[in-house]
ChimeraX commands (.cxc) that place a marker at each C-alpha (Angstrom):
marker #1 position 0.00,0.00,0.00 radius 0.5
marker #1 position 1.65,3.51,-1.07 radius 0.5
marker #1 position 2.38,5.74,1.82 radius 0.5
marker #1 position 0.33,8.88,1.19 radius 0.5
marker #1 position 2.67,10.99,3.94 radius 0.5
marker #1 position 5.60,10.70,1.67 radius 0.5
marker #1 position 3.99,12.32,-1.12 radius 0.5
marker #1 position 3.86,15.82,-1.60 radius 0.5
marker #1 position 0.89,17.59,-0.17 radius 0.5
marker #1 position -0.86,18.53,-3.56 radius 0.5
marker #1 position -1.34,14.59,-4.15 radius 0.5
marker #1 position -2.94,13.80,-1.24 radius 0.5
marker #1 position -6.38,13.41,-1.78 radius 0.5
marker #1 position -8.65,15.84,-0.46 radius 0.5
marker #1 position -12.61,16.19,0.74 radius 0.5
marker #1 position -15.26,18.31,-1.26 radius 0.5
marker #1 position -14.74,21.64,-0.80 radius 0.5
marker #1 position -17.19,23.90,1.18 radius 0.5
marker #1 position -18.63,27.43,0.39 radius 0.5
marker #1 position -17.33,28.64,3.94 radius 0.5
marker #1 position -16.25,27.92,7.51 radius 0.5
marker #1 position -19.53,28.92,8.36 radius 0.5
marker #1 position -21.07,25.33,7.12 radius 0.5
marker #1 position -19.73,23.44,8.91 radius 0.5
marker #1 position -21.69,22.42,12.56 radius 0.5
marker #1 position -20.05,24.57,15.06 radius 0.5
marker #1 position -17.72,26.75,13.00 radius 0.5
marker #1 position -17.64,29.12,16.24 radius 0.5
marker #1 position -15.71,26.39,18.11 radius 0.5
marker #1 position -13.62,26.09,14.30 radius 0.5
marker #1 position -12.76,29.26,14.40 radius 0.5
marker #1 position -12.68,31.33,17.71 radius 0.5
marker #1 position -9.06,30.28,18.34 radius 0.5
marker #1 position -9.69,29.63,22.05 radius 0.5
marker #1 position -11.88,32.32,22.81 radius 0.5
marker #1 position -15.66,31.48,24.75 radius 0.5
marker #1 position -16.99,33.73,22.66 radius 0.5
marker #1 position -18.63,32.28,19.31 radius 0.5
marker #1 position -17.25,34.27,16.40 radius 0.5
marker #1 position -19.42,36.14,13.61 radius 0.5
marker #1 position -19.48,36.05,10.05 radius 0.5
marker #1 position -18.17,39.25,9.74 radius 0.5
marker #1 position -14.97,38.42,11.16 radius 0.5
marker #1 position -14.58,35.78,7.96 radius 0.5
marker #1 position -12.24,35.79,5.21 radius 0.5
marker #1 position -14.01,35.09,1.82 radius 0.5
marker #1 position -14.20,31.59,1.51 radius 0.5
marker #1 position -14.70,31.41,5.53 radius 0.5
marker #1 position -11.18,31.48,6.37 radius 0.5
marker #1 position -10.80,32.92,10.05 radius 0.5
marker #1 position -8.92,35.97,10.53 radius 0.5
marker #1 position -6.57,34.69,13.10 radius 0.5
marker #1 position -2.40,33.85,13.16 radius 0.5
marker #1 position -1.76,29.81,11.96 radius 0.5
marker #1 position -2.96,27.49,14.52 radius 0.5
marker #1 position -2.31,23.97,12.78 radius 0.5
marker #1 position -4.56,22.43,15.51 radius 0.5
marker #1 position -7.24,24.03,17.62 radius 0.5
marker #1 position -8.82,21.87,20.55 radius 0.5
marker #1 position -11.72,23.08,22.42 radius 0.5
marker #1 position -13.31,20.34,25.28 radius 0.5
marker #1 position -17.29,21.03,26.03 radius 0.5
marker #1 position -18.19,18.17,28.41 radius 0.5
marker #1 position -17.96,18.80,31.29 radius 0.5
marker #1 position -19.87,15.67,32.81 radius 0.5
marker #1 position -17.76,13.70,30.91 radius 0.5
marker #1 position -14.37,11.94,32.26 radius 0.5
marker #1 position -11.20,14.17,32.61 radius 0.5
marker #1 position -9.19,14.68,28.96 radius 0.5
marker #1 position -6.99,17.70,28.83 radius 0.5
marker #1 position -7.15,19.53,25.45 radius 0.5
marker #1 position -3.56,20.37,25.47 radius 0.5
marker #1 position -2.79,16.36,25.14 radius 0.5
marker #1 position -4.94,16.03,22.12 radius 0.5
marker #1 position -3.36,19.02,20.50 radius 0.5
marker #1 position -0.17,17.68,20.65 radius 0.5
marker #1 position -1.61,13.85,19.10 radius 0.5
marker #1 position -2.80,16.04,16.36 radius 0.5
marker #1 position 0.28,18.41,15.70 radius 0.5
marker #1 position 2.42,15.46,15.69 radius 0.5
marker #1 position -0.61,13.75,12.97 radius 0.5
marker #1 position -0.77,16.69,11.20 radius 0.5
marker #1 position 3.34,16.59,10.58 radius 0.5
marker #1 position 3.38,12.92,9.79 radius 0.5
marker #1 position 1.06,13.70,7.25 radius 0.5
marker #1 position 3.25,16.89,5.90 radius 0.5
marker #1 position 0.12,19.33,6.77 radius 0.5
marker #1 position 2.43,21.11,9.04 radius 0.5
marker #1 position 0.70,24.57,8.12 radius 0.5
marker #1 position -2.67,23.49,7.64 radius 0.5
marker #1 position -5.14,24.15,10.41 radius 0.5
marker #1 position -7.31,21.30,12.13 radius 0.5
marker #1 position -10.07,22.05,14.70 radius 0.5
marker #1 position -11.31,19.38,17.34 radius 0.5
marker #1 position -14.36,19.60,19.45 radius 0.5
marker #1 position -13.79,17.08,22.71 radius 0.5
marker #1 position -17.88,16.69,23.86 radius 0.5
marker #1 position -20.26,14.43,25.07 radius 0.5
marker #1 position -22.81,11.64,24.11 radius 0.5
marker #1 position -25.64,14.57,24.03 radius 0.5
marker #1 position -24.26,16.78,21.67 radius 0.5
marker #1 position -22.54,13.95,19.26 radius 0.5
marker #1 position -25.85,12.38,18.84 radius 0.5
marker #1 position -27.11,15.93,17.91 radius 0.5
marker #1 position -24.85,16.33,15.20 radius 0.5
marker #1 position -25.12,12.75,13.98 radius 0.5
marker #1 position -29.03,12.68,13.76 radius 0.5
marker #1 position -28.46,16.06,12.09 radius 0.5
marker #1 position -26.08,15.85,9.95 radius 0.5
marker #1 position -26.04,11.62,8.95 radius 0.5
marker #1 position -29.62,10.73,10.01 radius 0.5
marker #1 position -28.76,8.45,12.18 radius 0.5
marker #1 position -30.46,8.40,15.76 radius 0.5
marker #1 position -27.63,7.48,18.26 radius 0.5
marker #1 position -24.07,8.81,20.10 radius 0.5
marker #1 position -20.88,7.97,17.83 radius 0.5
marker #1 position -17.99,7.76,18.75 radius 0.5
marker #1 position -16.01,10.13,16.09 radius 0.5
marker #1 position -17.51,12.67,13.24 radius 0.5
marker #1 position -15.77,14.38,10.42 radius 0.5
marker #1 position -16.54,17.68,8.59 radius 0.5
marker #1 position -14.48,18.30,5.97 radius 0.5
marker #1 position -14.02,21.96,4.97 radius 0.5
marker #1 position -10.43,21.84,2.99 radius 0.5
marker #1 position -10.79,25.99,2.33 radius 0.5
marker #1 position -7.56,27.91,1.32 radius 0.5
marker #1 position -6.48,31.18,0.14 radius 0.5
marker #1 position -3.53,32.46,-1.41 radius 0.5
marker #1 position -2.45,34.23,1.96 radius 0.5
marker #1 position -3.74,31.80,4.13 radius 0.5
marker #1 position -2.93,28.23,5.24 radius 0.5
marker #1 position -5.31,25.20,4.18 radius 0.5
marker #1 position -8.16,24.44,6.53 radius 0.5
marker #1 position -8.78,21.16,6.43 radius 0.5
marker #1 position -11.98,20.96,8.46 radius 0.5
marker #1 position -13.19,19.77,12.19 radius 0.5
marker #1 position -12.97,16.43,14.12 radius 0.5
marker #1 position -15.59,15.82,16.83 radius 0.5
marker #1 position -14.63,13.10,19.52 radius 0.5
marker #1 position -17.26,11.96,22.33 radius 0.5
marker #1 position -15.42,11.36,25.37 radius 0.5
marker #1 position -18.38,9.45,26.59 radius 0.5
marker #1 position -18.56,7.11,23.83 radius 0.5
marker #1 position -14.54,6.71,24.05 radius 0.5
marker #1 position -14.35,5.70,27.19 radius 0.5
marker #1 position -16.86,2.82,27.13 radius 0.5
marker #1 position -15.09,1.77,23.98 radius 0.5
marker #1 position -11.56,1.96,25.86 radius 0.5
marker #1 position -13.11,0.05,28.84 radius 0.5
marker #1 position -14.28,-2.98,26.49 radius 0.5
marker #1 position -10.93,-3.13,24.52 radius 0.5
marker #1 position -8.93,-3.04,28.04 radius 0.5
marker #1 position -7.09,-0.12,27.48 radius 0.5
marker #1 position -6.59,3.71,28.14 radius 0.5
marker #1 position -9.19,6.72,27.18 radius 0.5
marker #1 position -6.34,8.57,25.82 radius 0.5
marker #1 position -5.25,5.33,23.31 radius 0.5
marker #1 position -8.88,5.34,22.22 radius 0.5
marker #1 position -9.26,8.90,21.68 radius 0.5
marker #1 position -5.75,9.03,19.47 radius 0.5
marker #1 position -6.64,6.09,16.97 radius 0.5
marker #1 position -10.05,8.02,16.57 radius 0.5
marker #1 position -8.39,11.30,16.46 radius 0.5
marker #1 position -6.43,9.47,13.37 radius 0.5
marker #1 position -9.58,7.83,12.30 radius 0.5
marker #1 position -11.01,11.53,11.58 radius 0.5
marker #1 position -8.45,12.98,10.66 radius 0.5
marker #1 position -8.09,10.91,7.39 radius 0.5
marker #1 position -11.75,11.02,6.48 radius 0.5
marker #1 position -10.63,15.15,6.07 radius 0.5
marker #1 position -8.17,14.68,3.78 radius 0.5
marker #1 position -10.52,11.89,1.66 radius 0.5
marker #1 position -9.40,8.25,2.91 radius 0.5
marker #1 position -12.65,6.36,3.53 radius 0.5
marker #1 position -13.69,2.65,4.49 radius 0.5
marker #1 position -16.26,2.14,2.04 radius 0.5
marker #1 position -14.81,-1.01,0.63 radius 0.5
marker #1 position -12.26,-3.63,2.39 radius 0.5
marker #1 position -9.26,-2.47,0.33 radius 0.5
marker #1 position -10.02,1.46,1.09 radius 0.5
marker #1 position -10.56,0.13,4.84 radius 0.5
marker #1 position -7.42,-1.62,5.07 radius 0.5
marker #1 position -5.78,1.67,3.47 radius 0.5
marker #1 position -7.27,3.78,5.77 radius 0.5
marker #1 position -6.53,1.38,8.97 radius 0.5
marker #1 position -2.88,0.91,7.83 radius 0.5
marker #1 position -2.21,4.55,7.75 radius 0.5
marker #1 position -4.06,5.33,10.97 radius 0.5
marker #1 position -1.65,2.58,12.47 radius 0.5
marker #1 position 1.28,5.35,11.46 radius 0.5
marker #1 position -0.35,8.16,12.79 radius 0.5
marker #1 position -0.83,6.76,16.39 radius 0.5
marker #1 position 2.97,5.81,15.92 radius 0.5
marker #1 position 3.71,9.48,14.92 radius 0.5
marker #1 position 2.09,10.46,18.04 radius 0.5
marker #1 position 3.41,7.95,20.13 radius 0.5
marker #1 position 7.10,8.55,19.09 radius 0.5
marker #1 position 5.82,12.47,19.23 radius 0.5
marker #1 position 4.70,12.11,22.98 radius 0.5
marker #1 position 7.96,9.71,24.20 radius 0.5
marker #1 position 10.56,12.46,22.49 radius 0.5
marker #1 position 8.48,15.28,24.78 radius 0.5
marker #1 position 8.42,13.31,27.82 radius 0.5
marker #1 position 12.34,12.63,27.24 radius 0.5
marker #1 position 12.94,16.43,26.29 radius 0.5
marker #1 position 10.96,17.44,29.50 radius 0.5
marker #1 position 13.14,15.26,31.93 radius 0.5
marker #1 position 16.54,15.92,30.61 radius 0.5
marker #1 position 16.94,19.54,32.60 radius 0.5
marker #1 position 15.55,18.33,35.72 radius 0.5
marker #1 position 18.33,15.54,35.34 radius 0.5
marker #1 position 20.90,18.59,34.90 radius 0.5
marker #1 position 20.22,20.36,37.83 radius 0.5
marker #1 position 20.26,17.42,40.00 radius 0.5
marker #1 position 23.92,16.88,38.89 radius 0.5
marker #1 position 25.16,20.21,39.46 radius 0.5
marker #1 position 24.07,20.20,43.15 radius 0.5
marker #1 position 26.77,20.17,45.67 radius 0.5
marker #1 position 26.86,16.98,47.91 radius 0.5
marker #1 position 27.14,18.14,51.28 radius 0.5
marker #1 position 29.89,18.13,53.06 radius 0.5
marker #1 position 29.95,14.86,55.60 radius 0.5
marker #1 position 30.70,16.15,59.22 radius 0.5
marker #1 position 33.18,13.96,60.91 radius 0.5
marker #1 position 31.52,11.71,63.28 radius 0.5
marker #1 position 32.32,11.60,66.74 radius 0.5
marker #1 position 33.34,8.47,68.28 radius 0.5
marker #1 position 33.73,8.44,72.10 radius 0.5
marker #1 position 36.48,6.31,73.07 radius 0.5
marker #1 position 35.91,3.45,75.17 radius 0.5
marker #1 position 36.87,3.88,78.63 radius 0.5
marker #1 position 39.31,1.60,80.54 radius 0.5
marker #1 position 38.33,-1.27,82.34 radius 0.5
marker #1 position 37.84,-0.21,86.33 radius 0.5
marker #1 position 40.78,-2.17,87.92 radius 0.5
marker #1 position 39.61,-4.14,90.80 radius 0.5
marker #1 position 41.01,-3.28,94.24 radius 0.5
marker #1 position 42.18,-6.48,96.10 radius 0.5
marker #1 position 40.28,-6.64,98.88 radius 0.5
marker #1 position 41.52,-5.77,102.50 radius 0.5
marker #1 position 42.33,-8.48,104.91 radius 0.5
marker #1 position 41.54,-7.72,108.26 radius 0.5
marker #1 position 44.15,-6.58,110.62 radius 0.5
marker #1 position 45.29,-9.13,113.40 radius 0.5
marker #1 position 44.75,-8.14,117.06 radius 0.5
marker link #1:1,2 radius 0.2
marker link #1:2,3 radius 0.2
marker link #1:3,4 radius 0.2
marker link #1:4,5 radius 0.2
marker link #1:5,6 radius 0.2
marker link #1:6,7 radius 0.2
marker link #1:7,8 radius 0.2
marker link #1:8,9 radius 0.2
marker link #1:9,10 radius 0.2
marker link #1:10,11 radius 0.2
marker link #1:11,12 radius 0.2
marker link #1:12,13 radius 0.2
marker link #1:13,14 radius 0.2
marker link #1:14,15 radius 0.2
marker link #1:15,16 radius 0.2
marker link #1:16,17 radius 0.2
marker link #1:17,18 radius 0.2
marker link #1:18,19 radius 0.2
marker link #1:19,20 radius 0.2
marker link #1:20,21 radius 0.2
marker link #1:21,22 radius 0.2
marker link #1:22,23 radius 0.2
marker link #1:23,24 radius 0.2
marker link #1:24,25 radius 0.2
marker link #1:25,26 radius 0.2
marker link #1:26,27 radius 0.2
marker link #1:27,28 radius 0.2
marker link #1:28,29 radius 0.2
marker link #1:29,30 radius 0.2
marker link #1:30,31 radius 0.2
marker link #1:31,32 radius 0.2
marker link #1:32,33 radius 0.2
marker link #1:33,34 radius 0.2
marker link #1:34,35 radius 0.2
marker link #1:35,36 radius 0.2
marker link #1:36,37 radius 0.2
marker link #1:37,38 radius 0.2
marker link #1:38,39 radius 0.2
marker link #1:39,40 radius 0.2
marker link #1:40,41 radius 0.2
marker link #1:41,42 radius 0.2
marker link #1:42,43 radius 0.2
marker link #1:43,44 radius 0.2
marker link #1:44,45 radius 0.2
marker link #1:45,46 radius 0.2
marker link #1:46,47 radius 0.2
marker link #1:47,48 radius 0.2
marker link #1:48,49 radius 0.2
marker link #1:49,50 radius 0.2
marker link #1:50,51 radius 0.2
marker link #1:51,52 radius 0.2
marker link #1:52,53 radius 0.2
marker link #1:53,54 radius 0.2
marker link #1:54,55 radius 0.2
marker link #1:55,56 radius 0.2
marker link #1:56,57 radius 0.2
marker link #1:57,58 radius 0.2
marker link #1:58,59 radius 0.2
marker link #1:59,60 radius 0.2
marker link #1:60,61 radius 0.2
marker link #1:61,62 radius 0.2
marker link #1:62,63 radius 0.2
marker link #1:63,64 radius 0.2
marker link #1:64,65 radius 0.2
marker link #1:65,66 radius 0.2
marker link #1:66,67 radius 0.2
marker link #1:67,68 radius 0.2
marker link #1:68,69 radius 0.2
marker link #1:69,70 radius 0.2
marker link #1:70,71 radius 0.2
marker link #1:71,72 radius 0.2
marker link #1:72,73 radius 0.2
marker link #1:73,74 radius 0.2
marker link #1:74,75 radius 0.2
marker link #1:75,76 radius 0.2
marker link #1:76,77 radius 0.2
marker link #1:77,78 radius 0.2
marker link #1:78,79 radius 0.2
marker link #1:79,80 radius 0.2
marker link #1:80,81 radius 0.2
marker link #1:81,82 radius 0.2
marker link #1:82,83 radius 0.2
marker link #1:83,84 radius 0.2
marker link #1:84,85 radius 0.2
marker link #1:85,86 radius 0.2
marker link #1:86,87 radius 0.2
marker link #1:87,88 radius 0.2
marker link #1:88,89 radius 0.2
marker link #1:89,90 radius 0.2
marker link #1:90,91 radius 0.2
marker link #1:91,92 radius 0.2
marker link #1:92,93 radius 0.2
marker link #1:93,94 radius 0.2
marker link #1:94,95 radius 0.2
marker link #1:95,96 radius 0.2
marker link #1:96,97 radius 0.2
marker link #1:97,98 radius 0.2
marker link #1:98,99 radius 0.2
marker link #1:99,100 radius 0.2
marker link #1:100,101 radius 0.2
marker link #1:101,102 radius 0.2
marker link #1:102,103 radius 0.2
marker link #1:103,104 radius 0.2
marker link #1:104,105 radius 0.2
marker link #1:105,106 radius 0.2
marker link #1:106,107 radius 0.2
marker link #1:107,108 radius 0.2
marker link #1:108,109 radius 0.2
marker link #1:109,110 radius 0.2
marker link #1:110,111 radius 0.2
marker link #1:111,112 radius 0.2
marker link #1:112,113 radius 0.2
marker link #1:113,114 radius 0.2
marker link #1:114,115 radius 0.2
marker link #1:115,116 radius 0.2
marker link #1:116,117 radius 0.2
marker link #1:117,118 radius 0.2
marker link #1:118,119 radius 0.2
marker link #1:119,120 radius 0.2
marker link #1:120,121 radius 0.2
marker link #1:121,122 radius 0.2
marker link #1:122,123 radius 0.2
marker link #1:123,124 radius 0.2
marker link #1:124,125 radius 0.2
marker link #1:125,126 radius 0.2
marker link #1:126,127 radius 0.2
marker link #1:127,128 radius 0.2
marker link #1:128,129 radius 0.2
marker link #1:129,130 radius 0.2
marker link #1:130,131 radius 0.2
marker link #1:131,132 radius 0.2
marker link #1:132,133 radius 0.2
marker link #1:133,134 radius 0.2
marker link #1:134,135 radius 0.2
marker link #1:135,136 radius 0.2
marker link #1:136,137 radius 0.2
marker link #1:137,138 radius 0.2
marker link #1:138,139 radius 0.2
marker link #1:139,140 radius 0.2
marker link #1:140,141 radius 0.2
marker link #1:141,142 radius 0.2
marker link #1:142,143 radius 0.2
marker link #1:143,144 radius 0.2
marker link #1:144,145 radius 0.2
marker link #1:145,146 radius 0.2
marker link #1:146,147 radius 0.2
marker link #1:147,148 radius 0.2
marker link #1:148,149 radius 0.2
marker link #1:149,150 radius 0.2
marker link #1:150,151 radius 0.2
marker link #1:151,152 radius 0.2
marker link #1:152,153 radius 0.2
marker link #1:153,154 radius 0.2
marker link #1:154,155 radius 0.2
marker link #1:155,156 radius 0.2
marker link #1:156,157 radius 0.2
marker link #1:157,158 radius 0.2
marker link #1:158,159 radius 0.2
marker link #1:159,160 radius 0.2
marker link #1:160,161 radius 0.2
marker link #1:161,162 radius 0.2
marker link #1:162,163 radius 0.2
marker link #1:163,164 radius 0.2
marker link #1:164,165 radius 0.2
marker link #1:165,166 radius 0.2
marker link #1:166,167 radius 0.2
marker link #1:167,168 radius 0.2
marker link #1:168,169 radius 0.2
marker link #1:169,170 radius 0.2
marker link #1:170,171 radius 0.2
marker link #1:171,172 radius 0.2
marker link #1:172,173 radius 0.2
marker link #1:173,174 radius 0.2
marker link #1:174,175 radius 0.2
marker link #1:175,176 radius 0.2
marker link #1:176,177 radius 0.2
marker link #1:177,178 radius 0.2
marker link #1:178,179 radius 0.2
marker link #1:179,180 radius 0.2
marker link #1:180,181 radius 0.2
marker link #1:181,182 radius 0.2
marker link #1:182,183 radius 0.2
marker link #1:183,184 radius 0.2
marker link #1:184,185 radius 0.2
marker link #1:185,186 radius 0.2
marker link #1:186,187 radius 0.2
marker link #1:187,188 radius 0.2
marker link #1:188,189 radius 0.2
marker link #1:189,190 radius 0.2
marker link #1:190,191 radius 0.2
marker link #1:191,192 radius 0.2
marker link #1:192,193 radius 0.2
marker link #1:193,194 radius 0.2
marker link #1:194,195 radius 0.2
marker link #1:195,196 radius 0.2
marker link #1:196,197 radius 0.2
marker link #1:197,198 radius 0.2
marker link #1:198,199 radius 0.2
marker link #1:199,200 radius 0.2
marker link #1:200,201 radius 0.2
marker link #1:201,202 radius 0.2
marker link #1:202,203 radius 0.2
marker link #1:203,204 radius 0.2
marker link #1:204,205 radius 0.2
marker link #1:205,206 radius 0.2
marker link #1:206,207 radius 0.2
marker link #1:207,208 radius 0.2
marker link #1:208,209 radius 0.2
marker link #1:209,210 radius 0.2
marker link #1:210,211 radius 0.2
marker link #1:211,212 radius 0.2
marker link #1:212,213 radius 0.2
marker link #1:213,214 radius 0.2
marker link #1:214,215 radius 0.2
marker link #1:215,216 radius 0.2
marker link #1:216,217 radius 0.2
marker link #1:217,218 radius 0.2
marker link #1:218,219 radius 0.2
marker link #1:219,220 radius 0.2
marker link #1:220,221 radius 0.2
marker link #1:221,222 radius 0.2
marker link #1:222,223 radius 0.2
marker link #1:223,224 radius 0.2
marker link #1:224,225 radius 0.2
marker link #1:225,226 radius 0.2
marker link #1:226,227 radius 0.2
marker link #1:227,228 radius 0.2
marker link #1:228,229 radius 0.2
marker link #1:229,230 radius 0.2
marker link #1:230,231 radius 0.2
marker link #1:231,232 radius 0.2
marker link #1:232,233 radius 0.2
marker link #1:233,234 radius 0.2
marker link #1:234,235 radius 0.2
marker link #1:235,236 radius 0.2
marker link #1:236,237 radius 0.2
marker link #1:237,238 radius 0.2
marker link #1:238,239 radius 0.2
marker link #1:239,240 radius 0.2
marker link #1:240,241 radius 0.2
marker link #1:241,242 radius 0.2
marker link #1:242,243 radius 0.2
marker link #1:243,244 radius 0.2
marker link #1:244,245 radius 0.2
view
């Protein structure tokens, strides 16, 4: 199976394109880099490219009933993904939410009337003075977790192969047929090994200066110990005889 990361970016097969950012289902959590606030159409490019500095990945967490998963983790999965891939510039938004608003979107937007566990949007919008936007990637935590629970393994594991999972329907792999799925598997295989390899080197990095300063610290200085010395024997006086009358 060809490697589609080691060809150049123009070649890699990409999703329809959309008529704007606003399209897609929550283009205010696409595009408000961070911010609470949902953004307005106003503050669009044409072709709904945000007016905002590159972020190649943006992701934004809204469960909060759901089990503890801290955005900054995810981000990194999908900047190491996203360089893997050679879509270093392009910009990738993730929405981390719950069973509730998943099954929203899927009834919505696929007609089907239950929680998933991953959804993909592609949006694939650029401009000449702007990076490519390859579209959003929503996870349920909820639905993760009780899939992580019944394959024995972490939440986070689960939540990186389907961060990979979506993030290759965006740039047009599929699983339509058994040869696209075992494509589309195979390659998802190298992203979580990106990641992996991604997340080791950072863990690594991270320890190497606490390792430093614990060398150059000064051993104290061992005080001499103090050793009484043993005191002599008492000698025993010889007894007294008693004097003769």
């Amino acid at each position: 199976v060809p490697d589609p990361a080691n060809e150049p970016v123009s070649q890699i097969p990409a999703a329809p394109r959309r008529e704007s950012c606003a399209s897609t289902p929550f283009a205010r959590f696409a595009c408000s880099v961070g911010t609470r606030a949902p953004i307005s159409l106003a503050e669009l490019r044409p072709g709904g490219v945000c007016r905002s500095p590159i972020v190649p990945a943006l992701v934004i967490r809204r469960a909060p009933r759901s089990a503890p998963l801290a955005p900054r983790e995810v981000k990194n999965l999908a900047d190491a993904m996203l360089a893997r891939l050679g879509l270093d510039a392009a910009e990738l938004s993730v929405l981390l939410t719950d069973d509730t608003t998943i099954h929203q979107l899927n009834l919505e937007h696929r007609q089907k009337d239950r929680p998933t566990d991953v959804l993909a949007f592609p949006l694939d919008a650029a401009l000449a003075d702007a990076p490519r936007v390859l579209g959003d990637v929503v996870i349920s935590i909820d639905t993760a977790l009780r899939q992580a629970r019944s394959r024995r393994r972490e939440l986070f594991a689960e939540v990186r192969f389907l961060l990979a999972h979506g993030l290759l329907h965006l740039i047009g792999y599929d699983h339509d047929t058994r040869e696209h799925k075992r494509e589309m598997d195979g390659m998802a295989r190298r992203l979580v090994r990106a990641a992996q390899q991604h997340d080791a080197s950072r863990v690594a990095a991270s320890a190497k200066p606490s390792t430093a300063r614990a060398k150059a610290v000064r051993p104290k200085r061992r005080q001499p110990r103090l050793v009484a010395k043993p005191s002599a024997a008492p000698t025993k006086k010889p007894a007294r005889k008693p004097a003769r009358r």
